[in-house]
C-alpha positions as CSV (number, residue, x, y, z in Angstrom):
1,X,16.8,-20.5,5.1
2,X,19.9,-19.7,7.5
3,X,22.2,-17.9,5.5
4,X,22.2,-14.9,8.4
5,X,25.9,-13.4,8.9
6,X,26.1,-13.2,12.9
7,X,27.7,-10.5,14.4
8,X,30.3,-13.0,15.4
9,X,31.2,-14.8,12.0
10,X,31.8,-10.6,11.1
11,X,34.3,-10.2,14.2
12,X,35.9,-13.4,13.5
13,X,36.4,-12.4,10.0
14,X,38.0,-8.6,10.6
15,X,40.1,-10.5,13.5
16,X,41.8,-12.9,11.0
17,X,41.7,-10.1,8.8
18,X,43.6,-7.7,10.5
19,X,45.8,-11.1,12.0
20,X,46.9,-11.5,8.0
21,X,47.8,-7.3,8.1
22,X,49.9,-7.4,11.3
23,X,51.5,-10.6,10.0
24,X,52.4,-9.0,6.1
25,X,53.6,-5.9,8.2
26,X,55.9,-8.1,10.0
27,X,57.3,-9.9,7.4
28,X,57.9,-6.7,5.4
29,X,59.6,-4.8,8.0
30,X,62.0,-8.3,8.6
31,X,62.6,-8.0,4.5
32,X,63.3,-4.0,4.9
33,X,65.7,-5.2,7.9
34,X,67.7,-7.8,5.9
35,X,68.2,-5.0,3.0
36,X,69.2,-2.2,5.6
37,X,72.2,-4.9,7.1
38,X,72.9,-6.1,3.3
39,X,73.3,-2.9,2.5
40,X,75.2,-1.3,5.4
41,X,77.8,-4.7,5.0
42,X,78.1,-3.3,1.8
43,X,78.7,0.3,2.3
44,X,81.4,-0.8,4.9
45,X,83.0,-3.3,2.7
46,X,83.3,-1.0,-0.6
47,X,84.8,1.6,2.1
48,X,87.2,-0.7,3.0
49,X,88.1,-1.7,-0.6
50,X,88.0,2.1,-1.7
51,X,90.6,3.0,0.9
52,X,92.6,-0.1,-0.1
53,X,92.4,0.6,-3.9
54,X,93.4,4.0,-3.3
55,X,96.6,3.4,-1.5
56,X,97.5,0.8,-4.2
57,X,97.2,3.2,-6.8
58,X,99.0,6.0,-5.2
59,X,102.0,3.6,-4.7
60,X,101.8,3.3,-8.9
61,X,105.0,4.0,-10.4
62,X,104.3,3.5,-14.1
63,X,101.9,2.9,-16.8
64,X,101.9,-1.3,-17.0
65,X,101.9,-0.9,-13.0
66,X,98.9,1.2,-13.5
67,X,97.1,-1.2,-15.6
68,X,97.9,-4.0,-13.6
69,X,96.3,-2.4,-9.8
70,X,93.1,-1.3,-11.8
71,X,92.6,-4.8,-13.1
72,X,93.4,-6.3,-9.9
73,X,91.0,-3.6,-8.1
74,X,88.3,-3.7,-10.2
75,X,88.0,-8.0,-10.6
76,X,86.5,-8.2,-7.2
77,X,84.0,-6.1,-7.6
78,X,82.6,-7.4,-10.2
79,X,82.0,-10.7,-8.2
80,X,80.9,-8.6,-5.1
81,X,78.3,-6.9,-7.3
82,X,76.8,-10.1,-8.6
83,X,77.2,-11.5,-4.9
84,X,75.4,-8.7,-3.9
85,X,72.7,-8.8,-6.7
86,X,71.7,-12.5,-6.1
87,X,71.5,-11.4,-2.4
88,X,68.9,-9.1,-2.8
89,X,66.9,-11.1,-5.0
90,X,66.9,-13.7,-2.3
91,X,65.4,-11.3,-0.3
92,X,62.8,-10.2,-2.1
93,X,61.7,-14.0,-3.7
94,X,61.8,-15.0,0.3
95,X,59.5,-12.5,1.2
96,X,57.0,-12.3,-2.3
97,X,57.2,-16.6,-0.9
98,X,56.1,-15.7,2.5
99,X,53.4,-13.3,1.4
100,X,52.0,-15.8,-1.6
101,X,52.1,-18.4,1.7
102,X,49.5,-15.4,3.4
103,X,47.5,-14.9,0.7
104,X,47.2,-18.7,-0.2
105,X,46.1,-19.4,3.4
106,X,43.5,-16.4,3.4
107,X,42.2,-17.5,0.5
108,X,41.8,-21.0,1.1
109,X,39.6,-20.2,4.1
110,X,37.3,-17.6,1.7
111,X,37.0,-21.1,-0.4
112,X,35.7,-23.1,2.8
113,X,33.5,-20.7,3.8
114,X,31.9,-19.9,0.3
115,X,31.9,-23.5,-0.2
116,X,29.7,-24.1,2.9
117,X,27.7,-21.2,2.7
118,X,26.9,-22.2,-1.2
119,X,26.0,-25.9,0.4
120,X,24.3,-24.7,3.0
121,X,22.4,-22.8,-0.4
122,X,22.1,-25.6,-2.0
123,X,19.9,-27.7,0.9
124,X,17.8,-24.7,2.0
125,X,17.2,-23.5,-1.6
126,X,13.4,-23.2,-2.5
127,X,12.1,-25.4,-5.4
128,X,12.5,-24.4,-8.5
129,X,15.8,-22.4,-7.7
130,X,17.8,-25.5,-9.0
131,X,19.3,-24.1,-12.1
132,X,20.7,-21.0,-10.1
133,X,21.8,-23.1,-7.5
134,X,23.5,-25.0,-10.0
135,X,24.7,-22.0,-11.7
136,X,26.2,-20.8,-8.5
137,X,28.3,-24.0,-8.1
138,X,29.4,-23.9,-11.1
139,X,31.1,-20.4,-11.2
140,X,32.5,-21.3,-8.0
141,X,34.2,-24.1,-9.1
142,X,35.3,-22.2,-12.5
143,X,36.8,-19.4,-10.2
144,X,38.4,-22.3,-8.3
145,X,39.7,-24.0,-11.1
146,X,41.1,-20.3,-13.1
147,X,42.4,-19.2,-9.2
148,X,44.3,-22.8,-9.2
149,X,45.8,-22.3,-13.1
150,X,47.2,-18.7,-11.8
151,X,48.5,-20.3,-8.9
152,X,50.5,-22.5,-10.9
153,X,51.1,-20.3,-13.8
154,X,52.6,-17.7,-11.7
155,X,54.8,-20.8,-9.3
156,X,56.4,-21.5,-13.1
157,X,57.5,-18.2,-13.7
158,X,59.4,-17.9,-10.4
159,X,60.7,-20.9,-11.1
160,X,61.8,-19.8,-14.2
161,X,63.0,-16.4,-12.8
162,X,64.9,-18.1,-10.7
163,X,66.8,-20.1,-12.4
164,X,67.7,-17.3,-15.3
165,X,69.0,-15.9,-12.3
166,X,71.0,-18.5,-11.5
167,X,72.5,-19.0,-14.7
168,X,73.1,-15.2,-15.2
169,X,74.6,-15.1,-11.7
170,X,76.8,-18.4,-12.3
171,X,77.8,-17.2,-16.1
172,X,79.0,-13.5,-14.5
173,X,81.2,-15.4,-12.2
174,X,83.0,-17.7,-14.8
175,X,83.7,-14.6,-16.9
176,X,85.3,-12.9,-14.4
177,X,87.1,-16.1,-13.3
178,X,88.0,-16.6,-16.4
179,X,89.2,-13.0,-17.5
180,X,91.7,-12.7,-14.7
181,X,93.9,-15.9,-16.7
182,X,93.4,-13.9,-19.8
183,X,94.0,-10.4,-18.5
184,X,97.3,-11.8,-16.8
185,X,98.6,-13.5,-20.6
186,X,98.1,-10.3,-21.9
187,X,99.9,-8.4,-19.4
188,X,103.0,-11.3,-19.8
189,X,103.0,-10.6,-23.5
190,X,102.9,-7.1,-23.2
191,X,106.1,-7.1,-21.1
């Protein structure tokens, strides 16, 4: 029976190993990069609309004018924060994508090697191990099969995710496109 672990299969293993570290460390510091730049675009853009809103409203001369410069300042901002929110969970779904993609790979080549190692079982197994052999493959194949329902389980709720996202995202928009129409009627009537 040959089922020795050399010296090498243990090197090539803690190479690939540490290979699938450096990489995850990679693409989280690329994800930590995109959120500092998000968020520094932000911070510069809401201090350019705060020093904008501010000199609107100190050129304010009454009430109704009042009104009218805090709905007009704060409209935008609602789509910026929603712009801002689906930005971020772009982010993050790219980089939880990219380190599924990792794991997937890693642990597709655990499967080839337990696969061969459990063949490689199977032809040098002694007589009369047949039912544990047999055993053997089958749990392997059950953890192969339950691994594969996550795996798709888990690619339907990000699906899902996503597009409650979407829709929450798109259905935030219309209503503050559609409360600057109603905002302005008001304002009309009211003068």
């Amino acid at each position: 029976m040959n089922n020795k672990v050399t010296p090498e299969q243990v090197l090539n293993s803690v190479k690939q190993t540490q290979a699938a570290m450096v990489e995850m460390a990679a693409r989280s510091i690329e994800c930590m990069e995109k959120h500092l730049e998000l968020n520094l675009k932000a911070a510069k853009a809401n201090l350019a609309d705060a020093t904008e809103a501010s000199s609107q409203l100190m050129n304010v001369k009454d009430a109704t004018e009042l009104y009218a410069v805090s709905q007009a300042i704060s409209q935008p901002a609602v789509g910026k924060a929603t712009s801002y929110s689906r930005t971020i969970y772009n982010i993050n779904a790219e980089a939880a994508a990219e380190f599924a993609k990792l794991v997937e790979a890693r642990i597709e080549e655990a499967n080839k090697a337990m696969s061969s190692a459990v063949n490689d079982l199977t032809k040098n197994a002694p007589s009369g191990t047949e039912g544990m052999v047999a055993m053997m493959k089958s749990a392997f194949a059950a953890s192969n099969s339950a691994f594969d329902a996550i795996n798709k389980a888990t690619k339907q709720v990000v699906e899902m995710v996503e597009t409650n996202v979407e829709a929450a995202a798109k259905a935030s928009e219309a209503a503050v496109s559609s409360a600057a129409p109603k905002k302005a009627a008001r304002r009309a009537a009211a003068e």
